[in-house]
C-alpha positions in Angstrom: 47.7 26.4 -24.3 47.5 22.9 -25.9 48.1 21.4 -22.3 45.4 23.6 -20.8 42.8 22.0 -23.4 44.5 18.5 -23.1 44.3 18.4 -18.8 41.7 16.4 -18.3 41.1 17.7 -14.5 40.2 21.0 -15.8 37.4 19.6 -18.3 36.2 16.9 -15.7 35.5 19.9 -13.3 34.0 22.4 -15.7 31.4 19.3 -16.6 31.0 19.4 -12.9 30.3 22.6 -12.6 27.6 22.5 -15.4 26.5 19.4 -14.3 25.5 21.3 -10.9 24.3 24.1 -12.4 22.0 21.4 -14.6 20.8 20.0 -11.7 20.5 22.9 -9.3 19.1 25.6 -11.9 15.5 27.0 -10.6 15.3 24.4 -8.1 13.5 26.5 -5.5 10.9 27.1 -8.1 10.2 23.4 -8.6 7.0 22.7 -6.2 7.5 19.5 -4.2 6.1 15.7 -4.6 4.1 14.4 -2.4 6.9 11.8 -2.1 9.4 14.4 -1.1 7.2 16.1 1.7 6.5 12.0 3.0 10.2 11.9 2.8 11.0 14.8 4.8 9.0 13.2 7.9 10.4 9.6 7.1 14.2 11.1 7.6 13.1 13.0 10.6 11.0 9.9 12.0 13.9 7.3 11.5 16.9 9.4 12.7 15.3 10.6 15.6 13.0 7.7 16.6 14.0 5.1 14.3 10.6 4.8 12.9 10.4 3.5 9.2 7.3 3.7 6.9 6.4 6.7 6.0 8.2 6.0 2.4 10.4 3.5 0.0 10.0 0.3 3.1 11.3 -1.5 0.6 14.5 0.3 -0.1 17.6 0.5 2.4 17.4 3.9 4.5 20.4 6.0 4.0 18.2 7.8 2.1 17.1 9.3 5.2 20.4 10.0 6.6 20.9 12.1 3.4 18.0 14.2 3.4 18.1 14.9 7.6 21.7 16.0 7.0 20.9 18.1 4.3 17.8 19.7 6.0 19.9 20.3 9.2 22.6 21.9 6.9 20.1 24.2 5.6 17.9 24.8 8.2 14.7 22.9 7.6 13.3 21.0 4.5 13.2 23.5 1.6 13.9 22.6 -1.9 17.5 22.9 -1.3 17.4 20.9 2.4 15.6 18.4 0.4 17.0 18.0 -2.5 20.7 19.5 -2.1 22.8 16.0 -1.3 20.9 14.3 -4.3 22.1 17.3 -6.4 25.4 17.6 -5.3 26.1 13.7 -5.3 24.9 13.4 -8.6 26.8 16.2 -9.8 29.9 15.1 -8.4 29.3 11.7 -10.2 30.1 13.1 -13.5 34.3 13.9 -12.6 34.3 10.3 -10.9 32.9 8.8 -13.8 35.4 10.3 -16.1 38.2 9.4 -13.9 37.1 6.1 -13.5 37.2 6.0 -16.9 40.6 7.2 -16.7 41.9 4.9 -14.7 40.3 2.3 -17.6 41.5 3.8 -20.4 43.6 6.4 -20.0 42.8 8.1 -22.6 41.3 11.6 -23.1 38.8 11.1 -25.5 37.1 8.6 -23.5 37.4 10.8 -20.0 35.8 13.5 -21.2 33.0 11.8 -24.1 32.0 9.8 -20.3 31.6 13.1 -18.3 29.8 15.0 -20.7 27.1 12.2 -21.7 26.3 12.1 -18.2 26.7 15.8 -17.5 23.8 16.9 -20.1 21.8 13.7 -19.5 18.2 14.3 -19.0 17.1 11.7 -17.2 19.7 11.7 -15.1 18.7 15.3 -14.7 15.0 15.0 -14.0 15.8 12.8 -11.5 18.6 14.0 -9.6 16.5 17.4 -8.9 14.3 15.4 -6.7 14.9 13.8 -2.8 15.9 10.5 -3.9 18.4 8.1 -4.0 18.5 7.9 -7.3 21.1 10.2 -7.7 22.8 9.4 -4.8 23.5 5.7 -5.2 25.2 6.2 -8.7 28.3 8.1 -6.9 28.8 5.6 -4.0 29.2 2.9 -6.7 31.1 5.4 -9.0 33.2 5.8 -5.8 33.5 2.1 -4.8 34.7 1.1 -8.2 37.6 4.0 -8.6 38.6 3.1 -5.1 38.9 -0.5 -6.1 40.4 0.1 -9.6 43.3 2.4 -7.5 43.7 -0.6 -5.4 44.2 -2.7 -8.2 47.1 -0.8 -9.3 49.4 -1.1 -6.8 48.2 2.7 -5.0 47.9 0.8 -1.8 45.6 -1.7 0.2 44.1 1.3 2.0 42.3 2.0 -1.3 40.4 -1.6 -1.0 39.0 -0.6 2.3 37.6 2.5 0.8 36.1 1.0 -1.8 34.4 -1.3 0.8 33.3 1.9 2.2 31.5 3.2 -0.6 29.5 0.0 -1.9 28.8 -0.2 1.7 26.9 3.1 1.5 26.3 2.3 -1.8 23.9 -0.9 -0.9 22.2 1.2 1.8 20.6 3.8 -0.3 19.4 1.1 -2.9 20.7 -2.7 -3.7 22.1 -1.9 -7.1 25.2 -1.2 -5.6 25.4 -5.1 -4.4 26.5 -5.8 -8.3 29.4 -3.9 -8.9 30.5 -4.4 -5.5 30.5 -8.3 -5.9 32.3 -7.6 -9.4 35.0 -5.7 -7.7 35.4 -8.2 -4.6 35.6 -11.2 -7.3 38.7 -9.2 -9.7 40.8 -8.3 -7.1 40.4 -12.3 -5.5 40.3 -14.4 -8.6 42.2 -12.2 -11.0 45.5 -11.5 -9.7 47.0 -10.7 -13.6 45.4 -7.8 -13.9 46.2 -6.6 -10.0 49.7 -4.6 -9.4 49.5 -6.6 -6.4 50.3 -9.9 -8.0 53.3 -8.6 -9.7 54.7 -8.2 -6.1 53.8 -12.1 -5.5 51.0 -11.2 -2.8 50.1 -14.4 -1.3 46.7 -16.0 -2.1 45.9 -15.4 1.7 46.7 -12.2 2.0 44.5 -11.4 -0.8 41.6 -13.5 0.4 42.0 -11.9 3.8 41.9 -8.6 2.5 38.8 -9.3 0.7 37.0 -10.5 3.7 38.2 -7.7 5.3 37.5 -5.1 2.8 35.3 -6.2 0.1 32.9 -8.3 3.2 32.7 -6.7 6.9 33.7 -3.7 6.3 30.6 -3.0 3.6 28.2 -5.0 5.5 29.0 -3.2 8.7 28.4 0.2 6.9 25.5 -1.3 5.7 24.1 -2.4 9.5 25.4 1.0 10.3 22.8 2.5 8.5 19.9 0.7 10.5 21.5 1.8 13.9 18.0 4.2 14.6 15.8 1.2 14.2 18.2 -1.2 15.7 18.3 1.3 19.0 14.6 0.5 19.0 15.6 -2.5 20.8 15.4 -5.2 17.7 17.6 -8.0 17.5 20.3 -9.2 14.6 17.6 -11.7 14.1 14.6 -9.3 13.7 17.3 -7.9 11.4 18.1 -10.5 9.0 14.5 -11.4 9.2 13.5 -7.9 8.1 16.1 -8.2 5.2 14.6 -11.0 3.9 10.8 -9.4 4.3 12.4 -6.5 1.9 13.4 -8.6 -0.5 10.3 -10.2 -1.0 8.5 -6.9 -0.6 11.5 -5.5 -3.6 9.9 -9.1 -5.9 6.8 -8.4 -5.8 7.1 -3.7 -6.2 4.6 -2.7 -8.3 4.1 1.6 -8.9 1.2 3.5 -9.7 -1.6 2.2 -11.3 -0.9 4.5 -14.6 2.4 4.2 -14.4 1.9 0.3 -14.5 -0.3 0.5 -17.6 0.8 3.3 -19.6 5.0 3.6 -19.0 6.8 0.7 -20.1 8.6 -1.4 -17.5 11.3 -3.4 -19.1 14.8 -2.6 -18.6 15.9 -4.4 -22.1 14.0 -1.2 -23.7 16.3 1.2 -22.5 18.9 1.4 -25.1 16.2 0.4 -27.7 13.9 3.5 -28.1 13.2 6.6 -25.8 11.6 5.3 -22.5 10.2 7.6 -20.1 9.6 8.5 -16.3 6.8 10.6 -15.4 6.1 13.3 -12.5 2.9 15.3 -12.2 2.4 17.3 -9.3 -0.6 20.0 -9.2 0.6 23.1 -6.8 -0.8 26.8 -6.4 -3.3 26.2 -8.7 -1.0 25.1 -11.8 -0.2 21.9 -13.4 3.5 20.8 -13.3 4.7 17.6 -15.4 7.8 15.9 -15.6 8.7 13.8 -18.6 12.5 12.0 -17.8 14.0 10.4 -20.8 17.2 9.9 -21.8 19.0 11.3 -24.6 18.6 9.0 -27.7 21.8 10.2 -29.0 23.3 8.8 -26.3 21.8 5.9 -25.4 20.8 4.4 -28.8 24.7 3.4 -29.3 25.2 1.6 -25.8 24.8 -2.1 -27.1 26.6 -1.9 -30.5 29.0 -0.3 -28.4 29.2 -3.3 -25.9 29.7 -5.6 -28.8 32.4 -3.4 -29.9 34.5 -3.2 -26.5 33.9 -7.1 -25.7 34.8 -7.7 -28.9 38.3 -5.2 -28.3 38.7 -7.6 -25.3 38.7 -10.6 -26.9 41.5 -9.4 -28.2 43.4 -7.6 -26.1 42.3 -9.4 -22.5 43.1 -5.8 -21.0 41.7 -4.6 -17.9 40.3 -1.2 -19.2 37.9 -3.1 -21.8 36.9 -6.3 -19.6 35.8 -4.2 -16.4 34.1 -1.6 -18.8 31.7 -4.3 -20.4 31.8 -6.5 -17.0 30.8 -3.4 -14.9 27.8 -2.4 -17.3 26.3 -5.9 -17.7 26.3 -6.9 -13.9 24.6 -3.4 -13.3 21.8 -4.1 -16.4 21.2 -7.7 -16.8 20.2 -7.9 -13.1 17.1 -5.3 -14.4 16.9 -6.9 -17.8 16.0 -11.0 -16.4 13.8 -9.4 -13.5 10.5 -10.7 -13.5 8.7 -7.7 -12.0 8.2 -4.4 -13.2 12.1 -2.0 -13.3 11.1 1.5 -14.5 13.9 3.7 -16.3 13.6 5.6 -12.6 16.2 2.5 -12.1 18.4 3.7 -15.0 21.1 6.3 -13.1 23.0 3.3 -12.0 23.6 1.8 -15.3 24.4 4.7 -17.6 27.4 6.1 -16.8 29.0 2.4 -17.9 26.8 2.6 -20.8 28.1 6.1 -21.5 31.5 5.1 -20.8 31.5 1.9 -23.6 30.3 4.3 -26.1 32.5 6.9 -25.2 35.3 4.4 -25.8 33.9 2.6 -29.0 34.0 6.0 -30.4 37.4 6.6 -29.3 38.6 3.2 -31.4 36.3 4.9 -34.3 38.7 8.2 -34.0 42.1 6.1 -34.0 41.2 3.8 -36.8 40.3 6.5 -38.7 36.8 4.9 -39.4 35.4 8.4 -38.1 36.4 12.2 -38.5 36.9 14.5 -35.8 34.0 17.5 -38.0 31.8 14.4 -37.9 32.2 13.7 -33.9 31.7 17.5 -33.4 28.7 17.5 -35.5 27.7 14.1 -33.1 28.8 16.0 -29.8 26.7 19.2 -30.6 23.7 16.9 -31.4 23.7 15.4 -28.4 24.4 19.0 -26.6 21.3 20.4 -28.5 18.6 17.5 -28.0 19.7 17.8 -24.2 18.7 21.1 -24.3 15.7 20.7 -25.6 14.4 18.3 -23.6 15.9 20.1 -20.5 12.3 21.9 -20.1 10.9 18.4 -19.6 13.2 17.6 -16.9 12.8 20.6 -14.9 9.1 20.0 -14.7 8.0 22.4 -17.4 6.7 19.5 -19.7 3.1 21.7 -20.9 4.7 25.0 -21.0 6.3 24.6 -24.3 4.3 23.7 -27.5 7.0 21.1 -28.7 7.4 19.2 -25.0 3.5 19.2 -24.5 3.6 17.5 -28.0 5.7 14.8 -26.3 4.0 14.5 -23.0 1.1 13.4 -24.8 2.0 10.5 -26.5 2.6 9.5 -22.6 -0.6 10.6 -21.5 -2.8 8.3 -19.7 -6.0 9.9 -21.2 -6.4 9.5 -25.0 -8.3 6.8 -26.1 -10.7 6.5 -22.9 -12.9 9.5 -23.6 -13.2 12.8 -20.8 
């Protein structure tokens, strides 16, 4: 029986499963953005014509290869042909985050503290329910990094090429996944200590032609792959690049709504400071529907004395588990943190689950040290479980139908103070 509870699979796939059902609960009932119904046409538009526009120019567009598969797989654009691969991906984030942590740290505690952050998360949540690629870029990084941590350790080069797979896909839903990929092209080149690989001598060359190979065209020709519609329209490789760079002025210069630039706060170095919310208001049938994401303070409020904690455990130790931990979480945030424009905490889904996973760990090194008692980290964990819950109404879009959460979604409201 002790093993059962001890087998880390078996919690990693129950905080899947609840994960999913997190996600997935009511879903028919949520009414759709006006966002989601442009995205519908934009995947239809760009995988059958190649036509971009409708929606997110600015962002890469396997987003629409995702939500045309998903519609064909269930017949036509409903809640779940919209919305499904976003819920599924992001569910399925939650056992690869645990067994990249794993593969980290190998320890239990950590696995599963990882998983479950993530798994009751309600931002993560909120926006996973909808058609975006918010949920969906988050698992190809998650993906790309426990393929290139496997490769590390000696489970075969094969491992390297998926992981150039997955950052590939990774940076064609949305450009986060250009940081961790870099981070995981740079280890396996410049740090040959902490690979298996090196132990078996592997030649500098080898290495550096498997991380052209892997870690360079194989991503970017994932990434091309995904413009094949509106490449078929007869552009060139130079309207290409050209277009590249025309997003990435288009990306500096983003700004959202007009509310949500003056009323939600835009800073990603506010984060881990104080709650910080995304909103969603749709009006459908005659009702008023409001979504309020924002993460659990519980679990993010410890991220950055956790990050102190692990750097400081690798300072110590120089092991592999704490170095990419804190390496993987600060290329994913500081990125958002020094940019000059506006990053809203819609951004956030690709920099918690490292931020989960530090704090998971700093509280493992609390447990082992003794510094902190397992009825105290139980009293912690159901904390966490029961403010999730709580806020999971204002996730789910049901922000005004509760007394408490319309108390919240007014100090976010755009209208006090201006008169009605």
């Amino acid at each position: 029986m002790r093993r059962l509870v001890s087998n880390h699979h078996l919690w990693l796939w129950s905080l899947f499963a609840l994960a999913f059902l997190l996600r997935g609960w009511a879903l028919s009932g949520q009414p759709p953005l006006g966002d989601e119904v442009l995205a519908a046409f934009g995947a239809d538009n760009y995988v059958h014509h190649g036509i971009l526009g409708q929606i997110m120019l600015d962002h890469p567009p396997l987003r629409n290869w995702v939500i045309f598969l998903t519609g064909w797989t269930f017949g036509e654009y409903s809640a779940w042909g919209l919305r499904f691969g976003s819920v599924f991906l992001a569910s399925l984030t939650v056992p690869l985050l645990g067994y990249f942590a794993h593969a980290l740290f190998g320890r239990f505690t950590v696995t599963v503290l990882a998983a479950l952050f993530l798994a009751v998360d309600p931002l993560h949540i909120g926006l996973c329910r909808e058609a975006f690629q918010e949920g969906v870029t988050p698992f190809f990084i998650m993906a790309g990094l426990l393929s290139a941590i496997s490769g590390l350790k000696g489970r075969g080069w094969g491992w390297h090429y998926a992981a150039g797979l997955f950052f590939g896909l990774a940076s064609a839903s949305k450009w986060h996944g250009l940081f961790p990929w870099a981070l995981a092209a740079a280890i396996y080149l410049f740090s040959p200590r902490w690979a298996v690989a090196a132990e078996r001598q592997e030649p500098w060359g080898a290495r550096l032609l498997t991380t052209i190979a892997a870690y360079g065209a194989l991503p970017v020709t994932v990434y091309v792959a995904a413009w094949l519609p509106w490449l078929l329209r007869g552009h060139s490789l130079w309207e290409f690049i050209d277009f590249q760079r025309s997003l990435v002025i288009a990306q500096y210069h983003h700004k959202a709504s007009e509310d949500a630039m003056k009323y939600l706060p835009k800073r990603a170095y506010q984060w881990f400071l104080w709650p910080v919310p995304w909103n969603d208001f749709v009006f459908y049938q005659g009702k008023a529907y409001l979504n309020v994401a924002m993460g659990n303070f519980l679990s993010w409020e410890p991220t950055l004395p956790a990050l102190y904690v692990t750097c400081r455990e690798w300072l110590r130790k120089k092991e592999l588990g704490t170095g990419l931990a804190a390496a993987v979480f600060l290329v994913s945030y500081l990125p958002l943190v020094f940019a000059k424009r506006g990053i809203w905490v819609f951004s956030a889904p690709a920099v918690i689950p490292f931020a989960f996973m530090l704090t998971a760990f700093a509280i493992h090194l609390l447990l082992e040290r003794g510094v902190l008692s397992k009825r105290i980290l139980c009293s912690y964990l159901a904390g966490v479980v029961l403010v999730s819950s709580l806020m999971y109404p204002m996730s789910t879009f049901h922000a005004l139908d509760f007394g408490y959460t319309r108390w919240i979604a007014e100090l976010y409201s755009p209208h006090p103070g201006e008169g009605r």
